[in-house]
N, C-alpha and C positions, 0 to 999 in steps of 0.2 A: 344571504350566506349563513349556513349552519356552524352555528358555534364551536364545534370543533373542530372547521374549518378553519375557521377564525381564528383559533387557537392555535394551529397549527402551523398560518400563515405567521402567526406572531412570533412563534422558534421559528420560524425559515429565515426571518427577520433579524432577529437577534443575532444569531448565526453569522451570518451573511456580514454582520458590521463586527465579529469578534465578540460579541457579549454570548460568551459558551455557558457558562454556567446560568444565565438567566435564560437561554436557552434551553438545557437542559432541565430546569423546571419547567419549562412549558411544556417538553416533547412528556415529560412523566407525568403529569396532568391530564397530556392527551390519550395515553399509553392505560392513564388509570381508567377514565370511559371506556377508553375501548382498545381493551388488551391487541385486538387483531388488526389494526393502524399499521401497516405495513410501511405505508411513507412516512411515520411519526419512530418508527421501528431503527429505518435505513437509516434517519436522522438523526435521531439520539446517538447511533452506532459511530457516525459521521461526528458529531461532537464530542463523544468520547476521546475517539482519536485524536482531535484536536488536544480534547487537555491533554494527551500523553495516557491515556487507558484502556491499551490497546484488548485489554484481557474482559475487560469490560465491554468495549463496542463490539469484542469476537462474539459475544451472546448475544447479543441486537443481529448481527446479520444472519445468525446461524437460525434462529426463531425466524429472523424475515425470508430466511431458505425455506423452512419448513411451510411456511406461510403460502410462499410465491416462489415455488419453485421453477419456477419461467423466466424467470431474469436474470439475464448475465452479471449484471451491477453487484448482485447482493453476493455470489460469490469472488467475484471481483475484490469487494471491499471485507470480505472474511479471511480472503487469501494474504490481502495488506497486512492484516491485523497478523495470522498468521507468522509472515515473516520478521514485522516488527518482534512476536516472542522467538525469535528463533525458532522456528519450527517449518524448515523449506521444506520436506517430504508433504507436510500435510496442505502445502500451499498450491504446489504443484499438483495434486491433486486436485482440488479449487477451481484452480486456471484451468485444466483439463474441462470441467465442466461448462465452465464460462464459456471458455470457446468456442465450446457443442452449441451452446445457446446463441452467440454472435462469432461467428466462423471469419468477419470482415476483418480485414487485414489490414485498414486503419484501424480499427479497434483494437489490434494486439501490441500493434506497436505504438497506440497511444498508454497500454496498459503497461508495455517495458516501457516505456519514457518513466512512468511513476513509478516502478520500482527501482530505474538506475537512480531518480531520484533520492527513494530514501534509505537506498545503498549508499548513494555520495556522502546523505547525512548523517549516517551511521560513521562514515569511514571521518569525516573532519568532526562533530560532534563528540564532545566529551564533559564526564563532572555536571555542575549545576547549568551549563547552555545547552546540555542536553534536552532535546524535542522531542527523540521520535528513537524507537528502540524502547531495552530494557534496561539499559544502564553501567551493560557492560563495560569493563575497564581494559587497557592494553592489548595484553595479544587477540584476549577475547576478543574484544570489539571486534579487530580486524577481519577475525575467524566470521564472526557474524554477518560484518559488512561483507564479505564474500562469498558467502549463502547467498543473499540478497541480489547482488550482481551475479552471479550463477545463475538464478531464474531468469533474469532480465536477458540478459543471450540468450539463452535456453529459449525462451520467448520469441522473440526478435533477433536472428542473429547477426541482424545488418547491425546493432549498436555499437556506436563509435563508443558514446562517450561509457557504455558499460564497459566495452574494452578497456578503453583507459584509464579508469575505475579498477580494475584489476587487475591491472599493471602498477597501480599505485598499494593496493593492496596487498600485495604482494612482494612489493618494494621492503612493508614494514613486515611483513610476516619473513624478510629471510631469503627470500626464495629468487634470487635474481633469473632465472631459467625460466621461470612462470613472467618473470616481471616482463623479460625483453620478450618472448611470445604475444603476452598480451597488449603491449606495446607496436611488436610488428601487425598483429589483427588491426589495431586501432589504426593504423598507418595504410593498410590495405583496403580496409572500411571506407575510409576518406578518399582513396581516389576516384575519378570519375569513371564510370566503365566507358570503355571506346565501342562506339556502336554506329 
């Protein structure tokens, strides 16, 4: 095995058990050999995120775009970063492409599962337990968590739990008309269709 394989293998490793930052030396190690490590690229971008840097792994996939433009994944994981900055126009654009690349309809709606995901944890996240986002406080936040859950329907619009995600949403931004909406969607989502 060639040692920058080796090396590679060792942040996948690290990674994988939580140790990001010893991770993160490794992937930059590999990255200094060889600038054009696409998988050392995706994966730094991937621990980035992890620590909460989303503006930081947005350059790792955006270079792993430029690199390997063929893969759904790397914009995928640029559009994440994307919406963690608030920036839903340029995400959706993103996703547009991704799913040029994997048109499969488990794959879209495995890709709104994770964005209702860190919509959800936008919307209960807040102050120092804050993970994921940019740190927004109050109405923000919820303005933000709503972008977020906005793509993920947009996406998939069989999503219960993004409906109800923005029903909750919506609860704290004011807006009970949007609430009970999102609420009747979620309600309608959930039944079985008769066939």
């Amino acid at each position: 095995m060639s040692t920058l394989l080796a090396a590679f293998n060792e942040g996948v490793s690290h990674s994988i058990a939580g140790r990001h930052e010893a991770a993160l030396q490794v992937f930059n190690r590999v990255l200094a050999q060889d600038p054009h490590h696409v998988l050392a690229l995706s994966a730094k971008g991937s621990v980035l995120t992890s620590l909460g840097r989303p503006r930081e792994a947005l350059k790792c996939f955006e270079r792993a775009i430029d690199l390997d433009p063929e893969t759904a994944e790397h914009y995928r994981n640029a559009a994440l970063c994307q919406l963690e900055l608030d920036e839903p126009e340029q995400a959706r654009s993103l996703l547009e492409q991704a799913q040029e690349l994997n048109p499969e309809e488990g794959w879209r709606a495995g890709m709104a599962v994770e964005i209702t995901q860190l919509g959800e944890a936008l919307l209960k996240e807040s102050g120092k337990q804050r993970t994921r986002g940019i740190g927004l406080t109050g109405k923000a936040r919820y303005r933000h968590a709503r972008h977020v859950l906005e793509v993920a329907l947009e996406l998939y619009p069989g999503g219960t739990d993004a409906a109800r995600a923005l029903a909750e949403v919506w609860a704290h931004l004011g807006d009970t008309e949007k609430r009970d909406h999102y609420n009747q969607l979620a309600v309608r989502l959930m039944r079985p269709i008769a066939g």
